[in-house]
PyMOL Python script that loads the backbone (N, CA, C, O; Angstrom):
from pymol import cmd

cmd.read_pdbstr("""\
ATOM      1  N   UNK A   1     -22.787  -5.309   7.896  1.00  0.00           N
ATOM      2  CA  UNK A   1     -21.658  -5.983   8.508  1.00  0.00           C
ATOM      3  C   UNK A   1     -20.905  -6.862   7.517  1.00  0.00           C
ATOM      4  O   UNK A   1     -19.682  -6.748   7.597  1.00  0.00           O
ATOM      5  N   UNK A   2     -21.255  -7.512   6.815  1.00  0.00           N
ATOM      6  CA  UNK A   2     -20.685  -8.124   5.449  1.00  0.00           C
ATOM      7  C   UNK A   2     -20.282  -6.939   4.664  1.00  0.00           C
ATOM      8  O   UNK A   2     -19.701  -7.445   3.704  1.00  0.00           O
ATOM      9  N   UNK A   3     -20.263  -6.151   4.571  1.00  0.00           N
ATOM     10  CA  UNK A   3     -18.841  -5.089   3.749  1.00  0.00           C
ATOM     11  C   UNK A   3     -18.098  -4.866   4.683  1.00  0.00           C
ATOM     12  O   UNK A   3     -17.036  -4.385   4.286  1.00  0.00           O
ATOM     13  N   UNK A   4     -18.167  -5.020   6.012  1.00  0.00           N
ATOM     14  CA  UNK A   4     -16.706  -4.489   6.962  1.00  0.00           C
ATOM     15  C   UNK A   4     -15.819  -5.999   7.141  1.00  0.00           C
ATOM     16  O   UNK A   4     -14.592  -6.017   7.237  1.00  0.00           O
ATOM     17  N   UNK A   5     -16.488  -6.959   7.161  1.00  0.00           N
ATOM     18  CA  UNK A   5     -15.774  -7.976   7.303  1.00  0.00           C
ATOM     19  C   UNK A   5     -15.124  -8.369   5.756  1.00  0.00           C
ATOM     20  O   UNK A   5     -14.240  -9.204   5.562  1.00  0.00           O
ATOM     21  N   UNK A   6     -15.768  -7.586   4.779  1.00  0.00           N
ATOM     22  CA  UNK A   6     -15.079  -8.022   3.309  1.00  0.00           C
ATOM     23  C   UNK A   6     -13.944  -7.073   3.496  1.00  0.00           C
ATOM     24  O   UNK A   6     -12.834  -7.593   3.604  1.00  0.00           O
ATOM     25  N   UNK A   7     -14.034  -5.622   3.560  1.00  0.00           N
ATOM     26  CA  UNK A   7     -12.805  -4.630   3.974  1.00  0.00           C
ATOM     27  C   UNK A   7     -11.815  -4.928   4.413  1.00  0.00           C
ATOM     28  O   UNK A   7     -10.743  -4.794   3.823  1.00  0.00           O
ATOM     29  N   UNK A   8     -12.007  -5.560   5.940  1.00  0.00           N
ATOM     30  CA  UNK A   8     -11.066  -6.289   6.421  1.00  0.00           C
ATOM     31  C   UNK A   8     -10.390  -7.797   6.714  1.00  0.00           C
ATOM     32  O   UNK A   8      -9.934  -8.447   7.654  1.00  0.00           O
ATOM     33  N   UNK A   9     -10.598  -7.896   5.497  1.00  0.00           N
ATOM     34  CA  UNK A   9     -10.661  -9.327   5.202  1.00  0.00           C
ATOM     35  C   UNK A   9      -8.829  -9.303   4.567  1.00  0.00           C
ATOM     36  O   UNK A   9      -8.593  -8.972   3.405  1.00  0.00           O
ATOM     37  N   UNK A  10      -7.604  -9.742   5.636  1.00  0.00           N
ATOM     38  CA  UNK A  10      -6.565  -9.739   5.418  1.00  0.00           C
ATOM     39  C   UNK A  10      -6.218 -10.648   3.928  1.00  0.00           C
ATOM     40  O   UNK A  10      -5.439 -10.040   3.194  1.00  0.00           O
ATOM     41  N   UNK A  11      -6.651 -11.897   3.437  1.00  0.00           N
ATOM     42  CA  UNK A  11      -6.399 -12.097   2.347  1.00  0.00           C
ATOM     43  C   UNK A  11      -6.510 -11.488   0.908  1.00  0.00           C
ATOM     44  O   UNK A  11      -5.772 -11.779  -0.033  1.00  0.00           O
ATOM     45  N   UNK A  12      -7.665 -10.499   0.884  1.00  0.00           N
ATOM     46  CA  UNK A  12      -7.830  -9.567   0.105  1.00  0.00           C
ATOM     47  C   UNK A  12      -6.599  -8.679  -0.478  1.00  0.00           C
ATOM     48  O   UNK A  12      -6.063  -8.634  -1.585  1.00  0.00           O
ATOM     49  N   UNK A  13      -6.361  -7.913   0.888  1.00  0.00           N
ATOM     50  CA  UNK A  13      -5.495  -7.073   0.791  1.00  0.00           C
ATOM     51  C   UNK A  13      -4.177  -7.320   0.417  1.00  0.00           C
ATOM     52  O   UNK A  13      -3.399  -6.606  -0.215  1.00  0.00           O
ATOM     53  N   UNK A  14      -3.964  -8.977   1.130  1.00  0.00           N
ATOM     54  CA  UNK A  14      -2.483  -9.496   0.783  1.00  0.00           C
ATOM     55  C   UNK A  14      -2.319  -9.616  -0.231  1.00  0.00           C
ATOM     56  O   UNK A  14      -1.106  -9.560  -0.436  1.00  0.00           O
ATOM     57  N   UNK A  15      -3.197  -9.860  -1.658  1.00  0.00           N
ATOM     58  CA  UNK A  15      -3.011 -10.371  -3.286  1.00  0.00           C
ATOM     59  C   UNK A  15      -3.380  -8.529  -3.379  1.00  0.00           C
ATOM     60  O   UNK A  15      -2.585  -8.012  -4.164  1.00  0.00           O
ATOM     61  N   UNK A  16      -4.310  -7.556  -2.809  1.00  0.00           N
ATOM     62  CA  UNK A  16      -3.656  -6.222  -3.485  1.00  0.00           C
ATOM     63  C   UNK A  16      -2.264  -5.778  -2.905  1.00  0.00           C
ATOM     64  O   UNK A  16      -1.857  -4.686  -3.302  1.00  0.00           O
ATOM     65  N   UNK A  17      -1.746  -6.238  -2.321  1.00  0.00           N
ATOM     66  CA  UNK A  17      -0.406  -5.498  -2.005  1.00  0.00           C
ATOM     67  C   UNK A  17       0.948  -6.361  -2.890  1.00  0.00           C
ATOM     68  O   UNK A  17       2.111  -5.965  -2.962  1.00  0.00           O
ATOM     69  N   UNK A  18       0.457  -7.437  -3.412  1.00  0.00           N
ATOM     70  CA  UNK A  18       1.410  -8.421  -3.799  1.00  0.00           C
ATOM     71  C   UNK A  18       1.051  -7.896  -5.289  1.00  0.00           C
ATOM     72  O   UNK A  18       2.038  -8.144  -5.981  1.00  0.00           O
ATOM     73  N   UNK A  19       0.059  -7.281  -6.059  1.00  0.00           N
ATOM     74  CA  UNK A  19      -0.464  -7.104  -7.135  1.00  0.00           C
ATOM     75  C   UNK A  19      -0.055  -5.467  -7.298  1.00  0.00           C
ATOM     76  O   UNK A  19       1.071  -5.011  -7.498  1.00  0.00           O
ATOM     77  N   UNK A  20      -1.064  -4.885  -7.181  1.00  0.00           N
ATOM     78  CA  UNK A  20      -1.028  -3.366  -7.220  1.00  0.00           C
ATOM     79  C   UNK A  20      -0.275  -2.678  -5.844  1.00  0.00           C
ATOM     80  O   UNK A  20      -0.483  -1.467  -5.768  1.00  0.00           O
ATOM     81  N   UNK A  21       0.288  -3.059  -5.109  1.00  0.00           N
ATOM     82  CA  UNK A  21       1.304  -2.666  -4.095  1.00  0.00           C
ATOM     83  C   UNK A  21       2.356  -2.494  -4.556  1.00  0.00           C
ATOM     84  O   UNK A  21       3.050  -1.518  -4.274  1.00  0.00           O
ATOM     85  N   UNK A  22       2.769  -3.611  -5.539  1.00  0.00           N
ATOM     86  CA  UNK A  22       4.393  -3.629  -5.666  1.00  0.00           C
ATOM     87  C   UNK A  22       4.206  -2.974  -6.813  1.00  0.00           C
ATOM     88  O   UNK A  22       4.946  -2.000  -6.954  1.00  0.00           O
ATOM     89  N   UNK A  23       3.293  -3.245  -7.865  1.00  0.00           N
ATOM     90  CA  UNK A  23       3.684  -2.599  -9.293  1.00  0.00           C
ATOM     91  C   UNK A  23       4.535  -2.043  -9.584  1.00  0.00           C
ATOM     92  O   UNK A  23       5.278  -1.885  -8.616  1.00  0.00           O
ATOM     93  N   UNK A  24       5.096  -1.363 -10.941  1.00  0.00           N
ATOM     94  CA  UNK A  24       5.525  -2.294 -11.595  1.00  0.00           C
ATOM     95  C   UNK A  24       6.921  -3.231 -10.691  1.00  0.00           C
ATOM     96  O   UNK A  24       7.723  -2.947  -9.801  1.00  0.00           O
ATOM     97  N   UNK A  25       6.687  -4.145 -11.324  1.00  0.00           N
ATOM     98  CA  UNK A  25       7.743  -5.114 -10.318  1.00  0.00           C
ATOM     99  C   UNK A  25       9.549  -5.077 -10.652  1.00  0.00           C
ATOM    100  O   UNK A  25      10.472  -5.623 -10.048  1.00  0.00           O
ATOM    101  N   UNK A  26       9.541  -4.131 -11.947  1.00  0.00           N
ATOM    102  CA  UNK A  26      11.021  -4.614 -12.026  1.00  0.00           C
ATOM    103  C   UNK A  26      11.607  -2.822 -12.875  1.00  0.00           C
ATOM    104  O   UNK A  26      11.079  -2.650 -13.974  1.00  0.00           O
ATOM    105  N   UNK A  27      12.255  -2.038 -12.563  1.00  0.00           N
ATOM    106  CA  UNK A  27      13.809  -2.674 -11.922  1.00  0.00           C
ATOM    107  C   UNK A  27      13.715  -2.447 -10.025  1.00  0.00           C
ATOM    108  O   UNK A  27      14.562  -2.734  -9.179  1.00  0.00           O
ATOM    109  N   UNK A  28      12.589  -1.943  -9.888  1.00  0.00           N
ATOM    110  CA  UNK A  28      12.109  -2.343  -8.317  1.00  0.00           C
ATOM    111  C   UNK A  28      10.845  -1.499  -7.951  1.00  0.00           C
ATOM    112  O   UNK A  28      10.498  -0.387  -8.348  1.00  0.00           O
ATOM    113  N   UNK A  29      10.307  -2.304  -7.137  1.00  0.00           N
ATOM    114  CA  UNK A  29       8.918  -2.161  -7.008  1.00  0.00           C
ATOM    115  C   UNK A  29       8.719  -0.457  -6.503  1.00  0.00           C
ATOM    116  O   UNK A  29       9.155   0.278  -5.617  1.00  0.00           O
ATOM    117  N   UNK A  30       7.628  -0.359  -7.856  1.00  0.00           N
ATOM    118  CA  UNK A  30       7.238   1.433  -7.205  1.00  0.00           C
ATOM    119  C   UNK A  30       6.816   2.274  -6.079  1.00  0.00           C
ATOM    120  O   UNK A  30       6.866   3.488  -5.884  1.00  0.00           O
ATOM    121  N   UNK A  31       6.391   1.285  -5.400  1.00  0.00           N
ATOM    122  CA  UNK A  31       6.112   1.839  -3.715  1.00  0.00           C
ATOM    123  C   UNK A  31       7.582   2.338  -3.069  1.00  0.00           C
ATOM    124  O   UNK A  31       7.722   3.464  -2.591  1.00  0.00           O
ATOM    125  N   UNK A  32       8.750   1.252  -3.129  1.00  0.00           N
ATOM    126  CA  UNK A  32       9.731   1.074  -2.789  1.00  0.00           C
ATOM    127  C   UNK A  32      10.564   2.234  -3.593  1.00  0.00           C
ATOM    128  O   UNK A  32      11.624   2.750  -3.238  1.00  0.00           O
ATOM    129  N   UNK A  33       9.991   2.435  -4.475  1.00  0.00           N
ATOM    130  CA  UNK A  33      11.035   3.883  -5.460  1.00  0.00           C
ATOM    131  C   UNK A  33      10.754   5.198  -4.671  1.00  0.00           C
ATOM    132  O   UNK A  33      11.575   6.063  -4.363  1.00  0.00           O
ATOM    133  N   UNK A  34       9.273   5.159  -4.382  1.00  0.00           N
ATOM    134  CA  UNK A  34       8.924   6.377  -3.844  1.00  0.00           C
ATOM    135  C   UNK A  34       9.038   6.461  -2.243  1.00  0.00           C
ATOM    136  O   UNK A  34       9.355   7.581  -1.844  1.00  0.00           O
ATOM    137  N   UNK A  35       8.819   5.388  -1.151  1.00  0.00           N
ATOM    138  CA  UNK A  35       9.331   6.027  -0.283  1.00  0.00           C
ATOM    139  C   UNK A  35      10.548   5.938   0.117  1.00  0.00           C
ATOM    140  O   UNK A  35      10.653   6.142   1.327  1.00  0.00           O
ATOM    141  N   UNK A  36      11.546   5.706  -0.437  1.00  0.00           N
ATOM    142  CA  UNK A  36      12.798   6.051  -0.996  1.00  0.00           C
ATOM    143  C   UNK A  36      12.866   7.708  -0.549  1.00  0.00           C
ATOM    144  O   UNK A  36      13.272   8.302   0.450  1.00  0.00           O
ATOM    145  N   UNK A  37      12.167   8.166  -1.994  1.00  0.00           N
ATOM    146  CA  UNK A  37      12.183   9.324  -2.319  1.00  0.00           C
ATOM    147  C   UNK A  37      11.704  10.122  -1.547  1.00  0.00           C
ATOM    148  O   UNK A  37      12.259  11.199  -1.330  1.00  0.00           O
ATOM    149  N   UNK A  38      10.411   9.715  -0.884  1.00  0.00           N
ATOM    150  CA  UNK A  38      10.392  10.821   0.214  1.00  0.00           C
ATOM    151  C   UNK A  38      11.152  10.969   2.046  1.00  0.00           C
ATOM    152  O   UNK A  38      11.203  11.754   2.993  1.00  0.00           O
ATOM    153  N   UNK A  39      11.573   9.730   1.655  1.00  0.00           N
ATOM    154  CA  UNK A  39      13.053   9.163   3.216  1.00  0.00           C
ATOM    155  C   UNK A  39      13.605  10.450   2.745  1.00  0.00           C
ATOM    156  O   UNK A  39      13.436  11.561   3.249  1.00  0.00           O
ATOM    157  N   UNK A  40      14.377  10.090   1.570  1.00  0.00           N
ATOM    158  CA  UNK A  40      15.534  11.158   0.974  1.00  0.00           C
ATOM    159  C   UNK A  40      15.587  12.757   0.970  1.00  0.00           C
ATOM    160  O   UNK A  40      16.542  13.415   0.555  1.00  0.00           O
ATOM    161  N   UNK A  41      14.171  13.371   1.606  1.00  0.00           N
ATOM    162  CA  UNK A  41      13.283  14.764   1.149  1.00  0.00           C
ATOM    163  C   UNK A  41      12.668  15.156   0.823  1.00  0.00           C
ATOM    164  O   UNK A  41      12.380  16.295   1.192  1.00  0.00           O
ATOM    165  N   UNK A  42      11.936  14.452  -0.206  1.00  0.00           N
ATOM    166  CA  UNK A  42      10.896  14.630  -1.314  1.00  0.00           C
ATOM    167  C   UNK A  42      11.523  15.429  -2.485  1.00  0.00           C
ATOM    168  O   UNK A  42      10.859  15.738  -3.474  1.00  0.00           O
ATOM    169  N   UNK A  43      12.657  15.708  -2.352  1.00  0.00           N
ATOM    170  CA  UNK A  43      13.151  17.185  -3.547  1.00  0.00           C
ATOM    171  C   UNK A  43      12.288  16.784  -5.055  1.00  0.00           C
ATOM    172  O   UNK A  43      12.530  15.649  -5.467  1.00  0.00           O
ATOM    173  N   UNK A  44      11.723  17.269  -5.543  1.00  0.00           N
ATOM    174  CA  UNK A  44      11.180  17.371  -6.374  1.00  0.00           C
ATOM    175  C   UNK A  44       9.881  16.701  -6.990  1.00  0.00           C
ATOM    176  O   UNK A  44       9.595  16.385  -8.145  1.00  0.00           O
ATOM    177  N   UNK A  45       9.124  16.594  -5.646  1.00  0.00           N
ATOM    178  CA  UNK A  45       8.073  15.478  -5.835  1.00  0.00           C
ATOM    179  C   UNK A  45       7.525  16.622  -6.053  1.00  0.00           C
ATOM    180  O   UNK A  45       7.743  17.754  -5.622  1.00  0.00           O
ATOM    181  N   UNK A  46       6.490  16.007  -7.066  1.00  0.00           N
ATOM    182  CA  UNK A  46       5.001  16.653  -7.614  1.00  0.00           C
ATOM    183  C   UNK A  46       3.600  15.924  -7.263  1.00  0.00           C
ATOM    184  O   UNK A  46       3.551  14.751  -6.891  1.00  0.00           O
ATOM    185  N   UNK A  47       2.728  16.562  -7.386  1.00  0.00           N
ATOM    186  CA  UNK A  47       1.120  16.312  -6.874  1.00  0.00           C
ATOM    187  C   UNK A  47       1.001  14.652  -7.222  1.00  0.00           C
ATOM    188  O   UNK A  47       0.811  13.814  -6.341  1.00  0.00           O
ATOM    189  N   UNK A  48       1.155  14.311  -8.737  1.00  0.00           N
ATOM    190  CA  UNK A  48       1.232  12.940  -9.309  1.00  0.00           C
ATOM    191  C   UNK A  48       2.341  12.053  -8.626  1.00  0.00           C
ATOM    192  O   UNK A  48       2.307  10.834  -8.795  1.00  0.00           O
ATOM    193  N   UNK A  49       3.091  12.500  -8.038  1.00  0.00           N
ATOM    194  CA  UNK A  49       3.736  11.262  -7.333  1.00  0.00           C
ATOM    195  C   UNK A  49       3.288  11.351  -5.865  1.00  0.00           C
ATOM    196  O   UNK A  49       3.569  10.378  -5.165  1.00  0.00           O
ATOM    197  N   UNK A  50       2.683  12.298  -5.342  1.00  0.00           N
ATOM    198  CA  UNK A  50       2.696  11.919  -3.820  1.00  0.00           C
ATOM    199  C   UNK A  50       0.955  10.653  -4.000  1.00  0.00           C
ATOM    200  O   UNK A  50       0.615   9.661  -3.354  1.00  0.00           O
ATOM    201  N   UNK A  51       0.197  11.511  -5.364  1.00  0.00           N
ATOM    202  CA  UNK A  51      -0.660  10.647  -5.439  1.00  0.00           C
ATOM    203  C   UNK A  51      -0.278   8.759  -5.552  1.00  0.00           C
ATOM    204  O   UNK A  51      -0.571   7.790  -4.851  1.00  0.00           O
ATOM    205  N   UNK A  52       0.481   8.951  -6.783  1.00  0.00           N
ATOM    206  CA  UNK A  52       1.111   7.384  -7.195  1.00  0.00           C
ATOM    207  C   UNK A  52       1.642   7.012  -5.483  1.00  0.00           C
ATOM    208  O   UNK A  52       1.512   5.864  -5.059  1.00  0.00           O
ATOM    209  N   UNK A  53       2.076   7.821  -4.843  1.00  0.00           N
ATOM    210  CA  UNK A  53       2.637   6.720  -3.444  1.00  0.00           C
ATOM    211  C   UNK A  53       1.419   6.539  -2.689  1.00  0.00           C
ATOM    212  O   UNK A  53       1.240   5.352  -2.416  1.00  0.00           O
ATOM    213  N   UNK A  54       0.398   7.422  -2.202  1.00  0.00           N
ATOM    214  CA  UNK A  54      -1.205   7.136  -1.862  1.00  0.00           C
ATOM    215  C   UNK A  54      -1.563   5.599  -2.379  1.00  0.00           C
ATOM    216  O   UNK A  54      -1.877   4.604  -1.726  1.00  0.00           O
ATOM    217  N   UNK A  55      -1.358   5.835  -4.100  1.00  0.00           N
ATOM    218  CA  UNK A  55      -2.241   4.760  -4.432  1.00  0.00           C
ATOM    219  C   UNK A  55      -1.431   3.528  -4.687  1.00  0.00           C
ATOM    220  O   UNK A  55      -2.053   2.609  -5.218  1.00  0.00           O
ATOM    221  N   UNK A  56      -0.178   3.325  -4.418  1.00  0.00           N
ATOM    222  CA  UNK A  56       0.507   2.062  -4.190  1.00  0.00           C
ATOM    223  C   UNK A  56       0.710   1.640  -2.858  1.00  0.00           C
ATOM    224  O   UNK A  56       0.916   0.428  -2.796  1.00  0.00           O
ATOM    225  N   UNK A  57       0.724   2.305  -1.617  1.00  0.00           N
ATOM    226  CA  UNK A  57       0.458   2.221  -0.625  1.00  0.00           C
ATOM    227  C   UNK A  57      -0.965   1.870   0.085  1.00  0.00           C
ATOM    228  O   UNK A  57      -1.019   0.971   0.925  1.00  0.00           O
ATOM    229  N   UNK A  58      -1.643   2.312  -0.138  1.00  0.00           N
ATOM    230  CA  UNK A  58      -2.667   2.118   0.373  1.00  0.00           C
ATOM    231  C   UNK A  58      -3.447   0.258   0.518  1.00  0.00           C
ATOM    232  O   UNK A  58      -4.290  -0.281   1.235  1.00  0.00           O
ATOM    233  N   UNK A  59      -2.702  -0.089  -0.428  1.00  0.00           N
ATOM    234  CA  UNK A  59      -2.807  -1.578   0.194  1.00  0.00           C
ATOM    235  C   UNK A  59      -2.207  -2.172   1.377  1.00  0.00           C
ATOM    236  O   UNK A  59      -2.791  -2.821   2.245  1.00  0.00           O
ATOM    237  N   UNK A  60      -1.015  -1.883   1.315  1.00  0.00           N
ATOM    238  CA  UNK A  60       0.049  -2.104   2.302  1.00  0.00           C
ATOM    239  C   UNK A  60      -0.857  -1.276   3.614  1.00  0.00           C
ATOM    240  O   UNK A  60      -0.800  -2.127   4.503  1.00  0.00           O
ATOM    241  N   UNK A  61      -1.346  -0.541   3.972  1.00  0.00           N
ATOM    242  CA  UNK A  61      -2.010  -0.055   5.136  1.00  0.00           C
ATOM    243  C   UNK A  61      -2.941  -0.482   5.189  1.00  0.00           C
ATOM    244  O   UNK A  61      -3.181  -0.674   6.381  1.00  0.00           O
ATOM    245  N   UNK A  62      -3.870  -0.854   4.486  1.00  0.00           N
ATOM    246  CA  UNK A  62      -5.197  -1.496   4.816  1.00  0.00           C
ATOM    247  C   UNK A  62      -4.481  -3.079   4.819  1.00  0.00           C
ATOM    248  O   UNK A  62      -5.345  -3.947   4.696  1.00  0.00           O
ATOM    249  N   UNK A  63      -3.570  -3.429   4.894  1.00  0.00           N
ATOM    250  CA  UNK A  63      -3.342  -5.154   5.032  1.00  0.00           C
ATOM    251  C   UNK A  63      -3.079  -4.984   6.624  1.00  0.00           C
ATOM    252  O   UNK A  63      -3.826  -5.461   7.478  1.00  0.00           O
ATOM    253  N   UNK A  64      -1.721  -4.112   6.940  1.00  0.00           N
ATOM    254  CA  UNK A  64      -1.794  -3.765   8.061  1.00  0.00           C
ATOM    255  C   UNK A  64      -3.200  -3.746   9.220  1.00  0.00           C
ATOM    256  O   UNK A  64      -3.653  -4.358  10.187  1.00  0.00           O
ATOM    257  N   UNK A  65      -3.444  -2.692   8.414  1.00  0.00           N
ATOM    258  CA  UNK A  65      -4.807  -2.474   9.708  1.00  0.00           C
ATOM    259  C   UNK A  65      -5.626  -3.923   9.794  1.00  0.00           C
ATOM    260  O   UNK A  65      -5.765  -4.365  10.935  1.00  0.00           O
ATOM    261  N   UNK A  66      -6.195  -4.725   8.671  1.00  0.00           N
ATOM    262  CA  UNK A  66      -6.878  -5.871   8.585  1.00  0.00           C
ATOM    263  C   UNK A  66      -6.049  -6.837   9.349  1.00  0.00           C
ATOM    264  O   UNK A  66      -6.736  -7.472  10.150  1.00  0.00           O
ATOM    265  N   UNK A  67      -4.591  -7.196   9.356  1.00  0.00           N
ATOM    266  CA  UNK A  67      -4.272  -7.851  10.339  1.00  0.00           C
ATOM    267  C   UNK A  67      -3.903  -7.733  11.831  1.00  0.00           C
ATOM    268  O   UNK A  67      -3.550  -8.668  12.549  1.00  0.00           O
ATOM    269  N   UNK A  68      -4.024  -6.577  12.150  1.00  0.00           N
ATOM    270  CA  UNK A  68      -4.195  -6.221  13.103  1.00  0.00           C
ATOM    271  C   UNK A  68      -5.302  -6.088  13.842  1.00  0.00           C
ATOM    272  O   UNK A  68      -5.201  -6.041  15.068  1.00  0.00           O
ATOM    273  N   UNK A  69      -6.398  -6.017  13.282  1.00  0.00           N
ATOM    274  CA  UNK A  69      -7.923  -6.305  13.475  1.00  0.00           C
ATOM    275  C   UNK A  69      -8.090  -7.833  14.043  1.00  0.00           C
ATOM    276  O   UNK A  69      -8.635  -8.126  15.108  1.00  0.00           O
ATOM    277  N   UNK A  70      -7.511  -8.732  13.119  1.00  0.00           N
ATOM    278  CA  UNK A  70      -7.469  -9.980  12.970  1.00  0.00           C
ATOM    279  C   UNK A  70      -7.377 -10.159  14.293  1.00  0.00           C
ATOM    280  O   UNK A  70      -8.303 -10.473  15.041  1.00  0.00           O
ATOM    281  N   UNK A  71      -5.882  -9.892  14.680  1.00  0.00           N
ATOM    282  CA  UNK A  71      -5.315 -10.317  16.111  1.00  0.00           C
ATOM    283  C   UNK A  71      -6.116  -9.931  17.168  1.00  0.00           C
ATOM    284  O   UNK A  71      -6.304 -10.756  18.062  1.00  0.00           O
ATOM    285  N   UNK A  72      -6.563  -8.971  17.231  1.00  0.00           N
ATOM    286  CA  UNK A  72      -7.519  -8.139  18.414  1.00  0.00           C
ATOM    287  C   UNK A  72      -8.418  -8.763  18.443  1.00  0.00           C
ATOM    288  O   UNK A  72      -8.554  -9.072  19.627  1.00  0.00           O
ATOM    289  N   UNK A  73      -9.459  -9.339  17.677  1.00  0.00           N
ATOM    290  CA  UNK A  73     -10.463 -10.422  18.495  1.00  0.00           C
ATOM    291  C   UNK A  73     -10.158 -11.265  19.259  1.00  0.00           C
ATOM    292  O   UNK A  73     -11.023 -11.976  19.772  1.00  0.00           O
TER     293      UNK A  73
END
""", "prot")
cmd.dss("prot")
cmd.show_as("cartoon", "prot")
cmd.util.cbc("prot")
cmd.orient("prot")
């Protein structure tokens, strides 16, 4: 039970989504480049970018789910 409450432990996730969520941060954050890109169609996405949006995302959904957990108790 102490690894599910570390999992969902919303502060965690908030410094990975503020960290490795946004990466790189400038000329705009790469999460934000790519689902862009797949709003737009995906035209020319390859295996390595649907991965790169997996793995810049995936904070942003586990913050989600952890605060939403939060609230439900």
């Amino acid at each position: 039970m102490k690894y599910q409450s570390l999992l969902l432990n919303p502060i965690i996730w908030l410094l990975a989504s503020l960290t490795l969520g946004l990466a790189p941060f400038s000329p705009e954050p790469h999460v934000w480049e790519k689902i862009q890109w797949v709003y737009s169609g995906a035209q020319g996405m390859k295996l390595i970018d649907w991965f790169d949006l997996v793995l810049h995302g995936t904070p942003w959904v586990m913050l989600f789910i952890s605060v939403v957990n939060k609230f439900k108790k």
